[in-house]
C-alpha positions as MATLAB code, in Angstrom:
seq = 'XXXXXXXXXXXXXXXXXXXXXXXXXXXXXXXXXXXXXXXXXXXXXXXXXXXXXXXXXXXXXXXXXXXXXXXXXXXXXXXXXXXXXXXXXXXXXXXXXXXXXXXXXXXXXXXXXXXXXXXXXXXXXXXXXXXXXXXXXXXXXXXXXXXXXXXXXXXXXX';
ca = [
       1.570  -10.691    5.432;
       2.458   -8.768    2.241;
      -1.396   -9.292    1.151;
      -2.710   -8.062    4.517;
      -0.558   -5.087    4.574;
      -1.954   -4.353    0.783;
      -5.612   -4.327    2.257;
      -4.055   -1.909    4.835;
      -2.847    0.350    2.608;
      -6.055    0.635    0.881;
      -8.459    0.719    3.569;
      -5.707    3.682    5.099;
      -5.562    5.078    1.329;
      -9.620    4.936    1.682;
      -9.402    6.839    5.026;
      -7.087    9.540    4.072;
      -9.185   10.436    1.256;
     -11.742   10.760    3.028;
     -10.471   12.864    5.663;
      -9.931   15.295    3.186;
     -13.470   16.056    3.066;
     -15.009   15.382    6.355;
     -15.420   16.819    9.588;
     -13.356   15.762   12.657;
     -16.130   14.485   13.997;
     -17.548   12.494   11.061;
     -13.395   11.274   10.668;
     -13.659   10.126   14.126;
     -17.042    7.791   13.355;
     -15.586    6.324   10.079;
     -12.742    5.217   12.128;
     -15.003    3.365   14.826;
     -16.813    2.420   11.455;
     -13.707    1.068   10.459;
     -12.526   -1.201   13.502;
     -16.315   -2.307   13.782;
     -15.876   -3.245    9.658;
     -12.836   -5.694   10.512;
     -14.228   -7.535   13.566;
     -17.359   -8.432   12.161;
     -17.669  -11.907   10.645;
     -18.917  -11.338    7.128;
     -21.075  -13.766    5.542;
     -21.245  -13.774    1.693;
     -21.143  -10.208   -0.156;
     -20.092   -7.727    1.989;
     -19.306   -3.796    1.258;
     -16.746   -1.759    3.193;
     -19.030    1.319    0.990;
     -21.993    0.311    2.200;
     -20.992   -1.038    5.996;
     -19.886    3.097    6.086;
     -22.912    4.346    4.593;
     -25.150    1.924    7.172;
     -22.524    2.970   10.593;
     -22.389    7.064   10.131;
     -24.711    7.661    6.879;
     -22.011    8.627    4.940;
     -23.976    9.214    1.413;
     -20.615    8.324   -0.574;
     -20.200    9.744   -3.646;
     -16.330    9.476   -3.036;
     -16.228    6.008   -4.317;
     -16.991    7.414   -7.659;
     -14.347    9.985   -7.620;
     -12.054    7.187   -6.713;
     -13.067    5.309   -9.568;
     -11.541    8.282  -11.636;
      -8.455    7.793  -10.159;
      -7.589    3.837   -9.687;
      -5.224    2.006   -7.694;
      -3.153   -0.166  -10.276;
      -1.186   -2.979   -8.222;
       1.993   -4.220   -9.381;
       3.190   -7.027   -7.694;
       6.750   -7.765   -6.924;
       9.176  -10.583   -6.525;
       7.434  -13.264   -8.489;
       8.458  -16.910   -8.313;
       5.537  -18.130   -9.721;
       2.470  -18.609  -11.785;
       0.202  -18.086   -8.905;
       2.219  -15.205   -7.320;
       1.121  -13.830  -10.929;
      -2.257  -14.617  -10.194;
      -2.299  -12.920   -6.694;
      -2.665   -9.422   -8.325;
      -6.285  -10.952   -9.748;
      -7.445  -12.207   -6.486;
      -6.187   -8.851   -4.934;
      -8.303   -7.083   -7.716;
     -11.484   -9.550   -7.203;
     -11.115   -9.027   -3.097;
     -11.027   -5.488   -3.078;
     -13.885   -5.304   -5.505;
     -15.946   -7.902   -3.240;
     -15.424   -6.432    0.043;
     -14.304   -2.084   -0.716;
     -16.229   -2.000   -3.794;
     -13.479   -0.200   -5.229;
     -11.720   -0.526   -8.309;
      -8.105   -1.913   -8.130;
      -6.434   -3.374  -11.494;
      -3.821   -5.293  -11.331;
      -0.882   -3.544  -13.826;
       1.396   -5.906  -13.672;
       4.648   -8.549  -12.077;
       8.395   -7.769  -12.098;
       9.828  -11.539  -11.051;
      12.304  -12.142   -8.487;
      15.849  -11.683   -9.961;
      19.207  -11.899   -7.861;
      20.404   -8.942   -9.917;
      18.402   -6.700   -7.538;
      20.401   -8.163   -4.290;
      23.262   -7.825   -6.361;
      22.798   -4.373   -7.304;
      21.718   -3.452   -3.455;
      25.098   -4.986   -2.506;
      27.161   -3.145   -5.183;
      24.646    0.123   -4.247;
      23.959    0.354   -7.906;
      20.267    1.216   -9.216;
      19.302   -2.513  -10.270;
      18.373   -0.751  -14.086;
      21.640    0.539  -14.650;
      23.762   -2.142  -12.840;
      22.096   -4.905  -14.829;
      19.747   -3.303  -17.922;
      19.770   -6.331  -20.149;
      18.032   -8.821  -17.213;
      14.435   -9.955  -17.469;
      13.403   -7.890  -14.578;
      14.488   -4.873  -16.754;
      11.981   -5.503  -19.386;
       9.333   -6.136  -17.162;
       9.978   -3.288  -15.560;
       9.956   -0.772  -18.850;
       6.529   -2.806  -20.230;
       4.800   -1.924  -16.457;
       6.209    1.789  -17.379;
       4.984    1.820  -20.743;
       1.388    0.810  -20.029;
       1.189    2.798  -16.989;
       2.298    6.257  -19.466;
      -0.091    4.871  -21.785;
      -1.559    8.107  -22.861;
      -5.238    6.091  -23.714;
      -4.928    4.959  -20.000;
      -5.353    8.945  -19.101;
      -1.773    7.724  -16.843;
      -1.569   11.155  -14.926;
      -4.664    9.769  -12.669;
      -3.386    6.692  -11.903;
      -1.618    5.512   -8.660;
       0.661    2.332   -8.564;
       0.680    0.255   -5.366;
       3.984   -1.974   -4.963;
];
């Protein structure tokens, strides 16, 4: 469900955006767009851009100011090698099917010092700063302040 929820977000995140710069009554066709996208059986390639740009001739440039400003995934509660790997198949899907940019920034594994620090009501950093998870955690902060990775225009999804 946590995947599902993530294509939610983004699709919403892809919405909102737009809405920005749109009419209400173009808004109101890329939302029929929208629920026309998700019950139609897709076969092969298929682009959310270009399903948008076929339903309401939307002539996107958006995308590309979107690409300026990427969605970096981080994903949380690890347990495993391919709970790792879901932040690449996240990255691939959303590629394949928004044809938008998502990079994957990083995993913070699950660690019983965060239900310990919820129970104590302690921030997990300070209640326990020498666990795994608190490493993780500054290395996902470091490269996301990378100052080469132009940081400021970046937005994490959790």
């Amino acid at each position: 469900t946590s995947v599902e929820k993530n294509y939610r977000f983004i699709e919403s995140y892809i919405c909102y955006s737009l809405k920005e710069s749109s009419t209400v009554d173009s808004y109101q066709q890329l939302e029929t767009a929208l629920k026309t996208y998700r019950t139609t059986k897709k076969k092969g390639f298929f682009s959310f851009r270009e399903h948008l740009s076929k339903a309401i001739g939307f002539d996107i440039d958006f995308f590309e100011r979107l690409q300026k400003k990427p969605l970096r995934l981080i994903i949380n509660e690890s347990r495993s090698r391919l709970d790792e790997d879901l932040g690449h198949s996240i990255k691939s899907v959303c590629h394949k099917y928004y044809d938008l940019t998502v990079d994957a920034a990083g995993c913070i594994d699950f660690d019983n010092a965060v239900w310990q620090s919820v129970k104590s009501r302690e921030p997990v950093l300070i209640d326990k700063p020498f666990t795994p998870l608190a490493g993780q955690y500054l290395s996902i902060c470091k490269h996301l302040t990378n100052p080469n990775l132009n940081a400021n225009y970046y937005r994490a999804v959790v």
